[in-house]
C-alpha positions as CSV (number, residue, x, y, z in Angstrom):
1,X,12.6,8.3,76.5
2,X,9.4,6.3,75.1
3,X,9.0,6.1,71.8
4,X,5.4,5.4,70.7
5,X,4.3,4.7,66.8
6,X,0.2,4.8,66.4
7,X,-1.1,3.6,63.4
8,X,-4.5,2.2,61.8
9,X,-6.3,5.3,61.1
10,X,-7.9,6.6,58.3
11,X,-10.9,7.7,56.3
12,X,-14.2,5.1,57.4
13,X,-17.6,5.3,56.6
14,X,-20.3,5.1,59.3
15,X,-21.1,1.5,60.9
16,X,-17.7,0.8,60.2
17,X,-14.6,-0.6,62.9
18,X,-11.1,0.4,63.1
19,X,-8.4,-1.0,65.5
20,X,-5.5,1.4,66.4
21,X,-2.4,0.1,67.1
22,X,0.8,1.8,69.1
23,X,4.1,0.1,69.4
24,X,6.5,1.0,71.8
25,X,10.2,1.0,72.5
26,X,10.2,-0.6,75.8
27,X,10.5,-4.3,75.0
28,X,8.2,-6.6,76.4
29,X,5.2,-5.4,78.2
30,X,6.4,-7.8,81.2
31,X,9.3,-5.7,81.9
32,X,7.0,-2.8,80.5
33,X,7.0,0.0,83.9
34,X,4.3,1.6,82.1
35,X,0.3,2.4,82.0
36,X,-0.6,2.7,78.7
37,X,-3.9,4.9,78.1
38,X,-5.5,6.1,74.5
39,X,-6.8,9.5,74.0
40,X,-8.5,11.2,71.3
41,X,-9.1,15.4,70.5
42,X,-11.6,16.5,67.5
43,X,-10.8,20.1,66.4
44,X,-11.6,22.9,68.6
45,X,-12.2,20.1,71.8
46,X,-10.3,19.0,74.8
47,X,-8.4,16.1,74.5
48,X,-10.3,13.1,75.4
49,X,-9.9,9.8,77.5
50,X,-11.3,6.6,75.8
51,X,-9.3,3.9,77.5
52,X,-6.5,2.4,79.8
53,X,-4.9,-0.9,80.2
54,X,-2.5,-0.9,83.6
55,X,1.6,-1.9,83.7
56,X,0.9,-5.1,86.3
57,X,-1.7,-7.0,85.4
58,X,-3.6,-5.9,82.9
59,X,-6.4,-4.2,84.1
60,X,-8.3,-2.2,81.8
61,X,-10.8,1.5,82.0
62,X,-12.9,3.0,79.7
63,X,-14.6,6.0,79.4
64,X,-18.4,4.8,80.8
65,X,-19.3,6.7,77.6
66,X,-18.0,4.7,74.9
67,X,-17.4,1.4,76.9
68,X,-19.9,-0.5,74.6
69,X,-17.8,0.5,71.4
70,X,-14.0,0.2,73.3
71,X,-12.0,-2.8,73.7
72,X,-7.8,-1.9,74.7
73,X,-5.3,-4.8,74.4
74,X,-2.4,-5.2,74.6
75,X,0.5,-7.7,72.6
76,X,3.2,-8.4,75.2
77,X,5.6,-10.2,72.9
78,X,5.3,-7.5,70.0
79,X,5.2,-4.5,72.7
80,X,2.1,-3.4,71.2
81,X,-1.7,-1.8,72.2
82,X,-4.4,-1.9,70.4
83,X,-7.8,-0.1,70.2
84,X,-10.7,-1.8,68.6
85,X,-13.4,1.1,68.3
86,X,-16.7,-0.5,67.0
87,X,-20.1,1.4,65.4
88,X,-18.0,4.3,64.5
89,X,-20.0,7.9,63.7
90,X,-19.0,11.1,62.4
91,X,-18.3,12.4,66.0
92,X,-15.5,9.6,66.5
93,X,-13.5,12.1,63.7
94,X,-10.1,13.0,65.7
95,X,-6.6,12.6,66.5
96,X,-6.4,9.6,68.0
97,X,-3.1,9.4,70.5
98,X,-1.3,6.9,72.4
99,X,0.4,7.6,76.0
100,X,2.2,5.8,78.3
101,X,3.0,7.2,82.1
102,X,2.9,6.5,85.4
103,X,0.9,8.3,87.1
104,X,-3.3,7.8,88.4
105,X,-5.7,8.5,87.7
106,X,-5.9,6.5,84.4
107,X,-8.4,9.5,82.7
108,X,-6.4,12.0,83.1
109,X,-3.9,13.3,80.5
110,X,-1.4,14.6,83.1
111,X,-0.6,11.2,84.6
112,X,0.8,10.4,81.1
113,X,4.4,11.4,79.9
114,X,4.9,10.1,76.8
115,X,2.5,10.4,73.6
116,X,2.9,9.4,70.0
117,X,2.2,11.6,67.7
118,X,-1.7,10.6,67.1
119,X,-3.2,8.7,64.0
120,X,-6.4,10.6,62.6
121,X,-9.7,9.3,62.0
122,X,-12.5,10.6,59.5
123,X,-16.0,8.7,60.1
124,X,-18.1,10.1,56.6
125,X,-21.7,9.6,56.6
């Protein structure tokens, strides 16, 4: 079983940046079998894809919607991803979730198996 820990949310204002980090249980990400994706879901939406970084080497996918604003990372010693999410608005207010799986395509929620338990965000005005 994954374990996955996000953390870095909180309230921001508008303008503002935040990076989200998850930590996982699987050791280093060189012996890490896993794509890593983040998602987000605002109340009353569908969760949401924002961005994936792949197990190999270290390809990365965004949503084409937020790509300007998204940069995913990852840590391989510290078995750790990170979100940066720039020029944050009051729509970027959600649960913001970390996912590792196996599966394609990168996007979609199904090809994931493990989440964490999500780390909100609240963008004021």
């Amino acid at each position: 079983q994954v374990h996955l820990v996000e953390s870095g949310g909180g309230l921001v204002q508008a303008g503002d940046s935040l990076r989200l980090s998850c930590a996982t249980s699987e050791g280093p990400f060189s012996r890490n079998p896993y794509n890593m994706g983040w998602f987000r879901q605002a109340p009353g939406k569908e969760r949401e894809f924002l961005a994936a970084i792949t197990r190999g080497g270290g390809r990365t996918y965004y949503e084409p919607a937020l790509k300007e604003r998204l940069t995913i990372s990852r840590d391989d010693a510290q078995a750790t991803v990170y979100l940066q999410i720039n020029l944050l608005a009051p729509d970027d207010t959600a649960v913001y979730y970390c996912a590792a799986g196996q599966a394609v395509p990168l996007g979609r929620a199904r090809s994931y198996d493990h989440w964490g338990q999500g780390t909100q965000v609240t963008v004021s005005s």
